[in-house]
C-alpha positions in Angstrom: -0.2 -15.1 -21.8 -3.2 -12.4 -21.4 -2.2 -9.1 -22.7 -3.2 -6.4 -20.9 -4.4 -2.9 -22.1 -1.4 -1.1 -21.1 -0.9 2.8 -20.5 -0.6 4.9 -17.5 -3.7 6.9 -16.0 -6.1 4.6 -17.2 -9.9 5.4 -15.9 -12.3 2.2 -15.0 -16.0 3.2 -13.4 -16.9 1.0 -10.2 -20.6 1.0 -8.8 -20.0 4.5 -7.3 -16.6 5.8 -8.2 -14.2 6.3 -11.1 -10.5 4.5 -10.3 -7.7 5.8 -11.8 -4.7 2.8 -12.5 -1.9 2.2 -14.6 -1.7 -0.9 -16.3 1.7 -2.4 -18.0 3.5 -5.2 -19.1 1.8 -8.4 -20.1 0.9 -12.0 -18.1 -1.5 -14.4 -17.0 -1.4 -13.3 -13.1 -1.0 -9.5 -12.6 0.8 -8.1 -9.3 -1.5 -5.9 -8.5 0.3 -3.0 -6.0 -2.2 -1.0 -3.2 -0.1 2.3 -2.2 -0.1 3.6 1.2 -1.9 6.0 3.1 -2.1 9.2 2.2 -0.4 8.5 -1.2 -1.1 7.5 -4.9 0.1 5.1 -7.4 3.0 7.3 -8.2 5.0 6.1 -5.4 4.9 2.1 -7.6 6.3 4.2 -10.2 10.1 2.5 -9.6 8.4 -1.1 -9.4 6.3 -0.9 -12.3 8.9 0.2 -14.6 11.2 -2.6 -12.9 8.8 -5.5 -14.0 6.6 -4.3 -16.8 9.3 -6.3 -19.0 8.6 -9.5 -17.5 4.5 -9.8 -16.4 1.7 -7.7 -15.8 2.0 -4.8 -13.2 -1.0 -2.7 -12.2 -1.2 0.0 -9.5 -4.1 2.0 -8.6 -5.5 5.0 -6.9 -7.7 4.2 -3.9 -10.7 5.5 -3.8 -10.9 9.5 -2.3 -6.8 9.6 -3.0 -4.7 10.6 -6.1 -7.1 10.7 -9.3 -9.9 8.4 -7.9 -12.2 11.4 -6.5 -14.5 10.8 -3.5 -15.1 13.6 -1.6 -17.8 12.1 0.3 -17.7 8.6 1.2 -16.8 7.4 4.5 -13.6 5.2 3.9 -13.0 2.1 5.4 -10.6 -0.8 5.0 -13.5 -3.0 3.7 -14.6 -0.4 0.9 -11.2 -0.6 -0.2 -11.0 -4.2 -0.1 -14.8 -4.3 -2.0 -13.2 -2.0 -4.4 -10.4 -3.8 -5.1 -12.0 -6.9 -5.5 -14.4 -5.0 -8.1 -11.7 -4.3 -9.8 -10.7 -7.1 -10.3 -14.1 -8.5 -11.8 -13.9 -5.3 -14.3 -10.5 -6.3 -15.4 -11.9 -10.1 -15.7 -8.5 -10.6 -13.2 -9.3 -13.9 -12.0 -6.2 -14.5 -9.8 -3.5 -11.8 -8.7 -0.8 -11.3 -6.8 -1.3 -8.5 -4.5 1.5 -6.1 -2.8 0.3 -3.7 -0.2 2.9 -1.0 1.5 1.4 0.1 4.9 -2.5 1.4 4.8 -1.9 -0.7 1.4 -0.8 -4.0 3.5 -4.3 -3.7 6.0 -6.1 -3.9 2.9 -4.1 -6.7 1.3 -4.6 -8.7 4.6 -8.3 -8.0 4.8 -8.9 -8.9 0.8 -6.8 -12.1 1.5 -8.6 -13.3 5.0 -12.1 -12.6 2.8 -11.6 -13.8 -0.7 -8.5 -16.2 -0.3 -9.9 -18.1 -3.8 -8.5 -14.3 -5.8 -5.0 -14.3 -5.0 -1.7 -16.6 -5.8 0.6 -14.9 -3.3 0.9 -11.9 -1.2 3.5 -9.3 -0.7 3.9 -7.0 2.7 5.7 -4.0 2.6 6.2 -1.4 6.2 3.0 -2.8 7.2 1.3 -5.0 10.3 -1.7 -6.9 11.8 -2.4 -5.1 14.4 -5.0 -2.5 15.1 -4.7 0.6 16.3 -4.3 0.7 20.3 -7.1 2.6 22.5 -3.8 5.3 22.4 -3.4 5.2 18.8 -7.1 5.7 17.9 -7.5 8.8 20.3 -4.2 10.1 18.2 -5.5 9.5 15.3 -8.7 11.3 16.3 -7.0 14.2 18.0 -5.0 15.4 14.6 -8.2 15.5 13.0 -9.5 17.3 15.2 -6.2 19.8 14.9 -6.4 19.5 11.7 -9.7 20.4 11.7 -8.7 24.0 13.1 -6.7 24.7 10.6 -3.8 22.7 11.3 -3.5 20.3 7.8 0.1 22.2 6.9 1.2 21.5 10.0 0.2 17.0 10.0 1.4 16.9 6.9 4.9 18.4 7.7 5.2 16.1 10.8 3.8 13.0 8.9 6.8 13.5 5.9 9.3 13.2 8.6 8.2 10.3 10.1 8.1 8.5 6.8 12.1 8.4 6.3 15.2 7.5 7.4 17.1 10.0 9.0 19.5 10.2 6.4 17.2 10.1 3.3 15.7 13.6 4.6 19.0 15.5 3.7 20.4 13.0 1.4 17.5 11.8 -1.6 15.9 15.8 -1.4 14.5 15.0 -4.5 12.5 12.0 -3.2 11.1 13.5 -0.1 10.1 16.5 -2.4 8.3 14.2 -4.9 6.6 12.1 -2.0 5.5 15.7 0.1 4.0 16.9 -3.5 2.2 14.0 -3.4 1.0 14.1 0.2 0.1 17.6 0.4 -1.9 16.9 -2.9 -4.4 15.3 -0.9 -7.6 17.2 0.6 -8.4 17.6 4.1 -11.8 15.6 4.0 -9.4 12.5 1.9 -7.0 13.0 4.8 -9.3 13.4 7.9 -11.6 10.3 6.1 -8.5 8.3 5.8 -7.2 8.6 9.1 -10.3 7.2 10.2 -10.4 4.3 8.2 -7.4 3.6 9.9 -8.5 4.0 13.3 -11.5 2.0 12.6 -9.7 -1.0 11.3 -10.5 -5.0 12.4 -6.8 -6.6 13.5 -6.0 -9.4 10.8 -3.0 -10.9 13.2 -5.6 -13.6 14.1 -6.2 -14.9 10.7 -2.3 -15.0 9.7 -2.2 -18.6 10.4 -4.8 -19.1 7.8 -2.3 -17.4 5.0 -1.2 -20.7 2.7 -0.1 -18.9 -0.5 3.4 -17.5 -1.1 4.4 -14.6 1.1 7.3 -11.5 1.0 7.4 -9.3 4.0 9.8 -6.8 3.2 10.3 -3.5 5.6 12.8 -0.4 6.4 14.9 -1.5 9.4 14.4 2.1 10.8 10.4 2.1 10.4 9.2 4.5 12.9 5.5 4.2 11.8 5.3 0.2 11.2 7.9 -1.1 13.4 10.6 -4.0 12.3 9.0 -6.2 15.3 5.9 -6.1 13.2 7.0 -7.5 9.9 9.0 -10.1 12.2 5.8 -10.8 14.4 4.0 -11.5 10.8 6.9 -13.6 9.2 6.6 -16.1 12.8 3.0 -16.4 12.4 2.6 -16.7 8.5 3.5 -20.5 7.2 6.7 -20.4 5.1 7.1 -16.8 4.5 9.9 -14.9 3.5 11.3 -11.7 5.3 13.7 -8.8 3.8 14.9 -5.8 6.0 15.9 -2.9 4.3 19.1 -0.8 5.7 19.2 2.7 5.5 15.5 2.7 4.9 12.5 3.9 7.1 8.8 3.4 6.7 9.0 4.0 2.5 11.8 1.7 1.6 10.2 1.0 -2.1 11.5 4.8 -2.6 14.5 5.0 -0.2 16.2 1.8 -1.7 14.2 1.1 -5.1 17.4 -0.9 -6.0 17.5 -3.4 -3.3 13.7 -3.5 -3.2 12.8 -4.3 -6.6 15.8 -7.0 -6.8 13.9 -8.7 -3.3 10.6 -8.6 -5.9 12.0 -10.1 -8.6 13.2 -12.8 -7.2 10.2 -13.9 -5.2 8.4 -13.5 -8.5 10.8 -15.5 -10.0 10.8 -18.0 -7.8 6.9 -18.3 -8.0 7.3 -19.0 -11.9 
């Protein structure tokens, strides 16, 4: 068993930024969780804490988002998969298992397609293959442009409903308040940056064929944002792969049902032990 050097808000220097992670629990193969877009690794918080008692759990800040500051870089679903994969090397993490939620997911798909050799099995969460449409794209660009003119208050109070279930917006308060503080906590250039990594992303649905390792897809059944269809679309196409749906959860169900989700985590861990 490797050890590793635990704590929360943890600070390791890449070639040209400064990553912010927490680090817990002990093991040979860390699970190794990518947050979504525009979040941090607060919103791992539940998960961490879940399996820190039995391996090695590590979540970071993507570059530009939470504590990793990059105000200037243009973002891209490569840099973060070249970051991650340089964190990795800094860390001397040989293998890991990797566990993206949505923006988190295209990176986990890229990093998998490009460095297959780095991971022992892969975990999908409200995510999908596809790339944005020529309609999503020109959405995308058109709320930076709104926001842009002022309008950041105004995406961000759209973009928190879309995240949830219907009934988690008047029923778990405290949980869309947490996740809004850390939403709005973002800047406009992170957000605007962000949104175009997004729109500029390769599809990965091609190379889901290739996937040979181990592989959860877990999702909300009422995902607005990632659709159902998508984590089902993924499950047909990856060899052997497992799929949960989540009831009562939309596109954050690692928050709406931290119960359910962690229990669907364990035991795929588990089972790879």
């Amino acid at each position: 068993m490797k050890t590793a050097a635990n704590g929360f808000n943890r600070t390791i220097d890449l070639k040209n930024v400064s990553i912010s992670y927490d680090d817990l629990g002990e093991g040979a193969i860390p699970v190794i969780f990518l947050h979504g877009f525009p979040f941090n690794k607060s919103t791992w918080k539940s998960q961490l804490e879940s399996l820190q008692s039995s391996r090695r759990v590590i979540a970071f800040d993507l570059r530009g988002f939470g504590k990793s500051h990059d105000e200037k870089t243009a973002l891209s679903i490569d840099l973060f998969t070249s970051d991650l994969i340089e964190f990795m090397d800094k860390l001397a993490i040989e293998k890991a298992i990797i566990c993206g939620l949505s923006m988190g997911g295209y990176i986990a798909l890229n990093a998998i397609h490009k460095y297959p050799e780095r991971f022992e099995a892969l975990i999908l969460c409200d995510t999908q293959c596809i790339a944005d449409t020529a309609e999503g794209k020109e959405k995308r660009y058109k709320a930076i442009d709104e926001i842009e003119n002022g309008g950041l208050t105004e995406f961000y109070e759209g973009f928190i409903k879309k995240l949830f279930h219907k009934d988690s917006i008047s029923s778990k308060k405290e949980i869309v308040a947490n996740l809004s503080t850390v939403v709005f906590s973002n800047s406009q250039s992170s957000i605007t940056r962000g949104l175009i990594a997004m729109a500029e992303r390769s599809e990965t649905c091609s190379t889901l064929g290739q996937i040979s390792i181990p592989t959860l897809i877990i999702c909300g059944r009422e995902d607005e944002l990632t659709p159902l269809e998508q984590s089902e679309f993924m499950n047909g196409k990856i060899k052997n792969s497992k799929l949960k749906v989540i009831d009562n959860a939309g596109h954050v169900s690692n928050l709406e049902q931290p119960a359910e989700f962690n229990n669907y985590l364990s035991n795929f861990l588990n089972e790879l032990s």
